[in-house]
Each structure stands twice: as C-alpha cells, then as structure tokens.
DOLUMMI-213553 format. One line per field, with one value per atom (N, C-alpha, C): atom name; residue in three letters; x negated, y negated, z. Coordinates in steps of 0.02 Angstrom, whole numbers. Each point is the difference from the previous one (the first is absolute). Layout:
! DOLUMMI-213553
atom [CA|...] $
res [ALA|...] $
x [X|...] $
y [Y|...] $
z [Z|...] $
***
This chain:
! DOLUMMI-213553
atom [N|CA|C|N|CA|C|N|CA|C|N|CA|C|N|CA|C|N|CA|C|N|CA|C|N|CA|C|N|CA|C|N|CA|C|N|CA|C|N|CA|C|N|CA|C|N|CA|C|N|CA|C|N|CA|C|N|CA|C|N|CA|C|N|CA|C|N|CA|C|N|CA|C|N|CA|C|N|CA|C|N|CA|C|N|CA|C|N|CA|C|N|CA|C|N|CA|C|N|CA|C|N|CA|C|N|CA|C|N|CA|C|N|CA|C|N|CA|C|N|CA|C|N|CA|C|N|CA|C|N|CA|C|N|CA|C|N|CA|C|N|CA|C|N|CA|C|N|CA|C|N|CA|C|N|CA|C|N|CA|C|N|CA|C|N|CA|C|N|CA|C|N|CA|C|N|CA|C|N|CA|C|N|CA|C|N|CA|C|N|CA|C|N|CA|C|N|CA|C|N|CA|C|N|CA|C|N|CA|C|N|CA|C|N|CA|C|N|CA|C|N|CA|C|N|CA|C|N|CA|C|N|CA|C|N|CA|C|N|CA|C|N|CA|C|N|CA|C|N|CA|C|N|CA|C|N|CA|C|N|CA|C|N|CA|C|N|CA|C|N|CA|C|N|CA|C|N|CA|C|N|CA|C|N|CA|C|N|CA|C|N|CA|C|N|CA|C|N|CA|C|N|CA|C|N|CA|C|N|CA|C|N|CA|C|N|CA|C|N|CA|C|N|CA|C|N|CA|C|N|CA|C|N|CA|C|N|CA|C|N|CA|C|N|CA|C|N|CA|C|N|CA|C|N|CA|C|N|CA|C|N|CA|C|N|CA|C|N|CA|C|N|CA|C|N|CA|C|N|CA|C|N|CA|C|N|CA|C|N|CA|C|N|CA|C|N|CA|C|N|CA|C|N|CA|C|N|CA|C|N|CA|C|N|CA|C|N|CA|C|N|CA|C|N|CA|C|N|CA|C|N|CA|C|N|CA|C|N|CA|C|N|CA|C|N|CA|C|N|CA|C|N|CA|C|N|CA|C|N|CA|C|N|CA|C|N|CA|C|N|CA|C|N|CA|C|N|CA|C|N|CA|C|N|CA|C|N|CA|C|N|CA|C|N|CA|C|N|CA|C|N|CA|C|N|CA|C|N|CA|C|N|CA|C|N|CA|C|N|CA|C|N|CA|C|N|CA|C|N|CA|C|N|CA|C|N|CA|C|N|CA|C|N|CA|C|N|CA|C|N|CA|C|N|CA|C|N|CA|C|N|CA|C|N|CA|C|N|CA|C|N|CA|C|N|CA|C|N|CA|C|N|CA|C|N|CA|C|N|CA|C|N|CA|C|N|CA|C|N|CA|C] $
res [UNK|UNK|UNK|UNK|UNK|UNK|UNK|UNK|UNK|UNK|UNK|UNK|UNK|UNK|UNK|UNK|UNK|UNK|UNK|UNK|UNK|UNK|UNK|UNK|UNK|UNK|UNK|UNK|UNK|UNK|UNK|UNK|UNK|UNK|UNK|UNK|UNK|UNK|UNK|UNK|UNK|UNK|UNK|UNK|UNK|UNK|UNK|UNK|UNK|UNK|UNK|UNK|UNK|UNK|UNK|UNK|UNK|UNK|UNK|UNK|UNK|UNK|UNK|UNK|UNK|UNK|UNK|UNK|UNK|UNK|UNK|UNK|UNK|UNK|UNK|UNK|UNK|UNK|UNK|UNK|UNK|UNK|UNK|UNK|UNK|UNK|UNK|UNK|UNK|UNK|UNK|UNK|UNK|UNK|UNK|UNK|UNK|UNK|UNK|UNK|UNK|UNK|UNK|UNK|UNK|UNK|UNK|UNK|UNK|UNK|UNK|UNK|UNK|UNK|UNK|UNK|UNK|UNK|UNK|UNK|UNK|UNK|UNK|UNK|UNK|UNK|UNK|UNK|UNK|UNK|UNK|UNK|UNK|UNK|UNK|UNK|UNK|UNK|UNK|UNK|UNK|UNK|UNK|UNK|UNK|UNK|UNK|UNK|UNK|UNK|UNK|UNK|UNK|UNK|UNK|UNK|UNK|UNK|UNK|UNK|UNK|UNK|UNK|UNK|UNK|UNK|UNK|UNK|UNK|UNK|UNK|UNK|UNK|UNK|UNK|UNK|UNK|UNK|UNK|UNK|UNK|UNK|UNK|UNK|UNK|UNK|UNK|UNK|UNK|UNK|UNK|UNK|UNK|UNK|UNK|UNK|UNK|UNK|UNK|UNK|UNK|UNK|UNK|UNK|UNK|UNK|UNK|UNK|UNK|UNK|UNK|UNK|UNK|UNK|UNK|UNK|UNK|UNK|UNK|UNK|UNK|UNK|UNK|UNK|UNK|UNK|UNK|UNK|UNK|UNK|UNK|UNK|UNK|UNK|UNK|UNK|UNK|UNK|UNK|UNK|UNK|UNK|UNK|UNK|UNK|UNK|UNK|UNK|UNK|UNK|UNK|UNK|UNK|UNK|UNK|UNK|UNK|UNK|UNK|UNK|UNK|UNK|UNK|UNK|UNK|UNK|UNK|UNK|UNK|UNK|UNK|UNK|UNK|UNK|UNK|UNK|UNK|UNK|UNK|UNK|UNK|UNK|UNK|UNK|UNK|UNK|UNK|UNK|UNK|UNK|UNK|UNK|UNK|UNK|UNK|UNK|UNK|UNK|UNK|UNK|UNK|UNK|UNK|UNK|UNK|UNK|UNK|UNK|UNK|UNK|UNK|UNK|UNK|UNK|UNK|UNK|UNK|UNK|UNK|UNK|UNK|UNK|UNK|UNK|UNK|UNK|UNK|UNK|UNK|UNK|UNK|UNK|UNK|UNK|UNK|UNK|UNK|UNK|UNK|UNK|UNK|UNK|UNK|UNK|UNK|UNK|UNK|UNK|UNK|UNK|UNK|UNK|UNK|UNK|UNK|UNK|UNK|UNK|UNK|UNK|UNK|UNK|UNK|UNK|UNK|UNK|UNK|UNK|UNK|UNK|UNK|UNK|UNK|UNK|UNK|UNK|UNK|UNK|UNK|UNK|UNK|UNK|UNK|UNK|UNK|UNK|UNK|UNK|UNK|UNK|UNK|UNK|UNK|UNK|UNK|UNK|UNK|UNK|UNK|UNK|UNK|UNK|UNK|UNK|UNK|UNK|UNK|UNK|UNK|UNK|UNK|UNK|UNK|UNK|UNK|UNK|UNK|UNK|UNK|UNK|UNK|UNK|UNK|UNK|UNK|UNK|UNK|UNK|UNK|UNK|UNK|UNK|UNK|UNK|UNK|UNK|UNK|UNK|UNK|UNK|UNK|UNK|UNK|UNK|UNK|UNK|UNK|UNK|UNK|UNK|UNK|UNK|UNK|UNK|UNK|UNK|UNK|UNK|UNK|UNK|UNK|UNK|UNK|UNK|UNK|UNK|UNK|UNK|UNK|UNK|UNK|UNK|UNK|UNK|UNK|UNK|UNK|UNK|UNK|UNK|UNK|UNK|UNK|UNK|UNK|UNK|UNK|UNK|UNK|UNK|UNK|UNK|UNK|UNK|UNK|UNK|UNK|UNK|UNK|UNK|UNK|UNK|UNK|UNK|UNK|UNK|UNK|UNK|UNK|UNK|UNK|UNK|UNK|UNK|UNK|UNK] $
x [-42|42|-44|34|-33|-30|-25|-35|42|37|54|66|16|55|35|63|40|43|-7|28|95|54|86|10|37|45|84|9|63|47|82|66|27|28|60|63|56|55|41|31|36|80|13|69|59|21|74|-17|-82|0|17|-4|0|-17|-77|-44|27|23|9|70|38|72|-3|-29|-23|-9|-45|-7|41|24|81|41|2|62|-12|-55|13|17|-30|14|63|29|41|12|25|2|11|-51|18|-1|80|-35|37|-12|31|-63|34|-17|31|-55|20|32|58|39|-61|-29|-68|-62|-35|-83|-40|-28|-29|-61|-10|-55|-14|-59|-38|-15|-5|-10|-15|-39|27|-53|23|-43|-2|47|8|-61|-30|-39|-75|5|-61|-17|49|-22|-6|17|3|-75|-22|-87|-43|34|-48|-13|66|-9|-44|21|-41|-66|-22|-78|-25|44|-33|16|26|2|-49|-8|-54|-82|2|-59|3|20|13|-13|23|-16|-63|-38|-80|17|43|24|-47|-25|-35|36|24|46|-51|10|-19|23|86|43|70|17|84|69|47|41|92|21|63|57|46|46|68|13|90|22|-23|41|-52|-55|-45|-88|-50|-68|-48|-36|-39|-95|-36|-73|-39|-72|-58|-48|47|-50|-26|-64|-71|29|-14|19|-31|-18|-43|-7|79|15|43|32|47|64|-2|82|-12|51|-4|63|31|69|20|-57|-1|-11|-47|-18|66|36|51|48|34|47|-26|-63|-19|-3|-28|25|62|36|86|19|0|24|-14|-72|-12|18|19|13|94|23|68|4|-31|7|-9|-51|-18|62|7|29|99|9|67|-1|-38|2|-20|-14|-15|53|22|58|55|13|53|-34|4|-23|46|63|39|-1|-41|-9|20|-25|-20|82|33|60|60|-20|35|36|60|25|-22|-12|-50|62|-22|42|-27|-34|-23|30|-9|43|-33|-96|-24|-18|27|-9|-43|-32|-32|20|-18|-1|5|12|-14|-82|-24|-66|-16|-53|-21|-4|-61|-9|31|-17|35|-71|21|-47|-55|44|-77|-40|-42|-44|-44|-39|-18|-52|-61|-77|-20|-66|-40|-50|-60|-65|-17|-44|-59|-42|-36|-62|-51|26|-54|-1|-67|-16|95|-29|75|77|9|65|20|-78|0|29|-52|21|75|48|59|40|-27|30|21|-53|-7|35|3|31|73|36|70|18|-24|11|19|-79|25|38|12|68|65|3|89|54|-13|36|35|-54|15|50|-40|52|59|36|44|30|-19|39|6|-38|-15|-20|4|-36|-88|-32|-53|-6|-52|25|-4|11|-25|-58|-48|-53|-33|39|-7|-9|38|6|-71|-1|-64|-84|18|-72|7|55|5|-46|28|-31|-54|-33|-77|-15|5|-41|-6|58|6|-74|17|-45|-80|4|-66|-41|49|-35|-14|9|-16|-96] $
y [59|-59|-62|-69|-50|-37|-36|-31|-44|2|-32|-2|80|17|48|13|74|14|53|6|30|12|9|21|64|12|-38|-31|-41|17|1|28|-67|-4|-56|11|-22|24|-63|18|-23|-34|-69|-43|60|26|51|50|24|76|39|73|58|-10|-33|-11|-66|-17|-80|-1|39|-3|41|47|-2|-12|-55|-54|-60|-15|-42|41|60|8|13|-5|-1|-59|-67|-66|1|-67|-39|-22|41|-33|-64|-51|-61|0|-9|1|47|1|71|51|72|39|53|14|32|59|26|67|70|-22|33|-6|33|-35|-2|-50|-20|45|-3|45|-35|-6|-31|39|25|45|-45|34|7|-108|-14|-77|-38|-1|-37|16|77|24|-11|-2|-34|-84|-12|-80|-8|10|3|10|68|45|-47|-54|-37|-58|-25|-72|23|63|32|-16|23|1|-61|-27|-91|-36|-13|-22|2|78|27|-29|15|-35|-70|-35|-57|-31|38|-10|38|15|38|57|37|63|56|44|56|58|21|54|73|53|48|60|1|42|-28|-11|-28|47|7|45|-46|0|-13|51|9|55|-18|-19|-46|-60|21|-34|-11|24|-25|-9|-23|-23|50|16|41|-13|-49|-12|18|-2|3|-64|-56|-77|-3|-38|-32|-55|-19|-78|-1|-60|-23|18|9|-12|63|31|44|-20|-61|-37|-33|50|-25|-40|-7|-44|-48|-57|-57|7|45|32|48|30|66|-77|-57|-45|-27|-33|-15|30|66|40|12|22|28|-79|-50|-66|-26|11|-15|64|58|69|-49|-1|-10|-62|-58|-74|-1|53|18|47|68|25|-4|-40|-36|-32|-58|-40|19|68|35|25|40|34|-28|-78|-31|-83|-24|-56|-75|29|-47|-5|46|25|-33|-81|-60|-34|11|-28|42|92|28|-11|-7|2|42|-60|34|51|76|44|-2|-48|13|-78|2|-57|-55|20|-56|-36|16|-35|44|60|30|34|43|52|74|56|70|6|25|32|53|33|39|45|-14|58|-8|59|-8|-35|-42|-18|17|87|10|58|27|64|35|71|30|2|-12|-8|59|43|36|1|-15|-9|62|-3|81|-4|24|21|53|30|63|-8|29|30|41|59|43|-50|-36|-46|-22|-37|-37|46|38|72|37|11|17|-45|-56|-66|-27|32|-28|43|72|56|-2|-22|6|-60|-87|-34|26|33|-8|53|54|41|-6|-57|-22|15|-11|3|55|48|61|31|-26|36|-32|-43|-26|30|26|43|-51|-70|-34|27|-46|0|-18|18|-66|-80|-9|-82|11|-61|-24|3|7|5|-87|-47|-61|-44|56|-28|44|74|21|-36|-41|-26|-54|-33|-76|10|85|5|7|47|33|-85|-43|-60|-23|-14|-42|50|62|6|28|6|-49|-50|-39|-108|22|31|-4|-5] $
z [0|0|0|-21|-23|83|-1|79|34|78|22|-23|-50|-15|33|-29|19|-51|-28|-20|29|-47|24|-36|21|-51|10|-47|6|-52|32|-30|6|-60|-9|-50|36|-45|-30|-49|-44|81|8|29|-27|64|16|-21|-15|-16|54|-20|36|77|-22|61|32|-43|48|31|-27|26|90|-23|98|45|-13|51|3|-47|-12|54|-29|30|112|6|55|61|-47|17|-15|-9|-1|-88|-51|-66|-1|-44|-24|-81|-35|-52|-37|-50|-55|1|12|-3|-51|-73|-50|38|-45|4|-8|-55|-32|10|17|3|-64|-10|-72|6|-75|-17|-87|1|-51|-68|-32|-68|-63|-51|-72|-10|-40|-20|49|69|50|39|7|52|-43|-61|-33|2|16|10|65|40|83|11|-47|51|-37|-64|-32|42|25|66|32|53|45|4|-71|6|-27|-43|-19|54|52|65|49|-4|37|-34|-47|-44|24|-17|20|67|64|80|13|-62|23|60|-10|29|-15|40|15|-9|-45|13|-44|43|-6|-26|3|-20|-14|-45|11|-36|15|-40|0|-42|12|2|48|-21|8|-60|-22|49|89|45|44|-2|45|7|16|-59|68|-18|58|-42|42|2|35|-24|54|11|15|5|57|-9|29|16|85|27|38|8|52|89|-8|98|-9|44|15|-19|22|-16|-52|-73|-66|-15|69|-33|-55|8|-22|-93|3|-63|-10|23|-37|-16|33|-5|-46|-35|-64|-34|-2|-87|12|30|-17|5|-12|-17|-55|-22|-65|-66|37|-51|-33|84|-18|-12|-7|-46|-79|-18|-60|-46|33|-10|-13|55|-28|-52|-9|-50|-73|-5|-62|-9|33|-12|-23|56|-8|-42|-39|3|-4|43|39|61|34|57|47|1|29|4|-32|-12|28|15|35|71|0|78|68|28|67|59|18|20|79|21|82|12|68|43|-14|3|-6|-69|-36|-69|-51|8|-4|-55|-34|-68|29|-28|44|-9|34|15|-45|-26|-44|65|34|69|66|11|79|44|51|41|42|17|42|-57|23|-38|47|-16|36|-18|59|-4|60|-29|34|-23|50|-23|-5|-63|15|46|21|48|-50|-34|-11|-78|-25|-68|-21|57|-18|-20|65|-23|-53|-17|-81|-53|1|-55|5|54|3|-24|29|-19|-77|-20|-78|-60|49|-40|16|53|12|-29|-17|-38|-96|-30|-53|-9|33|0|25|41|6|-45|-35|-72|-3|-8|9|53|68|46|-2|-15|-14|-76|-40|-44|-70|6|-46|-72|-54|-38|20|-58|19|-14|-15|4|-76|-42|-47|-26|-78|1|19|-21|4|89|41|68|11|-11|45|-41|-58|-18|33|32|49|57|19|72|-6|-27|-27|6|-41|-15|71|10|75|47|17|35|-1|-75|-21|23|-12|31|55|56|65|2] $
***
C-alpha cells in the first residue's frame, strides 16, 4: 500500500434500492418510497460506469478494483485517513450531477420531489467501508469485487464499461 494510506473496501447503492430501502424502512420514511427498487441495465448502466470512472479520474481517485451491479457500485479505494466520508459525498455528488444531466438535459428545470427544494438523489446516503489489513484481504477483496456480477446472476458488464474500469485503474 501507498505511504500514510489505507486502503477500503467500499459498497454503495443506488436511492430506494434493495439495500437502501432497509434502512428507510426502519426510520421514519420521509419522502416517496418507490413500489420497486431500481436497478440500472442496458445504455443507462454504460453511461453511469462511464461517470463513475470520469469522476473518479477527475477527483485523482486511487481505485484498485471497482465493479457495478445494476443497483449497487462495490470498490477497492486508497484514502488518506480512515474516514472517507467527505471523499464518498464528492464522488456520489459529482457521479449524480453529471449523470442526471446527461440523461436528462432538462434536468435543471425538473420539479423538485423533497421538501427542501431539492431533486431525487442518484445514491443513497450512507455506504459500507472496511479497511483491509492483510496481503490476503486485498486479494479476497479484489476477487469478490470483480465477481459480484456473477454472484448476483448478472450479465457481465459491457465491453466498453470493463475498458472504463481497466483504464481507470490503470491511472492509479
């Protein structure tokens, strides 16, 4: 590992997924909560792993392993401190500023669906971080990433999304 780093493995999901509706549902709902949980596919999930990693490129991100699977993004990023908050709230802000506005390019003009004036969210707010410690970790780590897909019963990605990633973690 790089000097005064740590590496994480970090999970983040797709606003009212699977994963996120869980923890919704144990609070207090604010808000619309889809009937359905979204899931990403097909030209949508190729432009998404393209933000992903031109974002990431962009915030000089360390990433080691990344995978997308329809509803939720699973990495192996390099940060400075233990607490990557500040960094996970800037890329999933700049994925989902980018990424709306491609998709939609009225986006800006859309009616705001939260109290505070606000737009819906691409992600859900929190995500799941565990540091490695070991050679071994890394290596499990890196193998249950680019096989998600799989265990999830996925396709694979795109040839166009997995040369995004390859590149992306390249630059490191």
């Amino acid at each position: 590992m790089r000097n005064m780093e740590v590496l994480s493995h970090v999970v983040f999901t797709l606003k009212n997924s699977r994963y996120d509706f869980d923890k919704v549902r144990r609070k207090k709902p604010i808000g619309y909560l889809a009937p359905t949980y979204p899931f990403i596919e097909g030209k949508e999930e190729e432009i998404l792993v393209e933000e992903i990693c031109n974002v990431a490129i962009g915030l000089n991100l360390k990433i080691l392993a990344l995978n997308f699977c329809g509803d939720h993004v699973h990495c192996a990023i390099f940060s400075e401190t233990t607490d990557i908050s500040t960094l996970m709230r800037l890329w999933k802000g700049k994925i989902s500023y980018v990424y709306n506005r491609r998709l939609c390019s009225d986006f800006d003009n859309k009616i705001a669906v939260k109290p505070d004036g606000t737009k819906q969210a691409l992600w859900a707010k929190s995500y799941y971080q565990r540091i490695l410690l070991t050679e071994s970790e890394v290596q499990k780590t890196i193998y249950y990433i680019n096989n998600n897909r799989l265990k999830h019963g996925l396709k694979p990605l795109s040839a166009s999304s997995i040369n995004r990633i390859e590149h992306l973690i390249k630059i490191k």
